[in-house]
C-alpha positions in Angstrom: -31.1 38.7 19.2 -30.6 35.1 21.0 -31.6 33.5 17.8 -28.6 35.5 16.1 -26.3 35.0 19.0 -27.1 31.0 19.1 -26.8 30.5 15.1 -23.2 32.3 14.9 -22.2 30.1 17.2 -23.8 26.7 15.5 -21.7 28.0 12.6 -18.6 28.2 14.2 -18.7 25.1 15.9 -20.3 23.9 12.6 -17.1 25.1 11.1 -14.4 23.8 13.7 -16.0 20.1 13.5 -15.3 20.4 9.3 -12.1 21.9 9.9 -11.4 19.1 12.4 -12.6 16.7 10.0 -11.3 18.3 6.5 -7.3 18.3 7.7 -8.0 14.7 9.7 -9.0 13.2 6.7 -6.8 15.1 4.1 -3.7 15.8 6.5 -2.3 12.8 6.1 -2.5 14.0 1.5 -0.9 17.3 2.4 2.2 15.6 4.6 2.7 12.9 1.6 2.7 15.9 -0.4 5.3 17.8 1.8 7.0 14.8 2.0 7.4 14.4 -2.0 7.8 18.0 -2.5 11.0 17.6 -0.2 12.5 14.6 -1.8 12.1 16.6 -5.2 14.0 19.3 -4.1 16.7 17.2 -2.8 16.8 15.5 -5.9 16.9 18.9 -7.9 19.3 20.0 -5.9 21.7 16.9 -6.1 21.0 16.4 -9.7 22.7 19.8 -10.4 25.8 19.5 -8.1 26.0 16.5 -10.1 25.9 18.2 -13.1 28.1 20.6 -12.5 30.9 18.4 -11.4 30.1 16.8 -15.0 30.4 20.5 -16.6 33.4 21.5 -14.8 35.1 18.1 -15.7 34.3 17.3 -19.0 32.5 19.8 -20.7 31.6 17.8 -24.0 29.8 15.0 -21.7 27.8 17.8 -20.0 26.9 19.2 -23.8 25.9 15.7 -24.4 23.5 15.2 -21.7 22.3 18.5 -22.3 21.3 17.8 -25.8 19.8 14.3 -24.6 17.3 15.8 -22.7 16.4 18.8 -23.8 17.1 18.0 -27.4 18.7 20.3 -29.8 17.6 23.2 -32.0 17.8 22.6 -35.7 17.2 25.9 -37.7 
């Protein structure tokens, strides 16, 4: 019964030091990737005010750009 008592604890503090060293080493990947992830939205999100500024104003320069980049369907 001591034997069981001791191991579960050697796991858990087995499992706090990799925790500890899993989001010391990799925290710094997941905050870049936060940090990207954010930037894309704004730039998602600015991209289509953009756009539909372009669409309300001139509706044959937004057809144009939409056919630029997401090409057109020839049947």
């Amino acid at each position: 019964m001591l034997r069981t008592i001791f191991m579960i604890g050697l796991f858990a503090v087995g499992g706090l030091f990799l925790l500890k060293l899993f989001f010391g080493v990799f925290g710094v990947f997941f905050a870049l990737l936060l940090t990207l992830l954010k930037m894309a939205i704004w730039v998602a999100i600015v991209g289509a005010a953009i756009y539909l500024v372009i669409r309300i104003l001139s509706p044959d320069t937004a057809r144009r750009l939409r056919e630029r980049w997401s090409g057109t369907t020839t049947m």
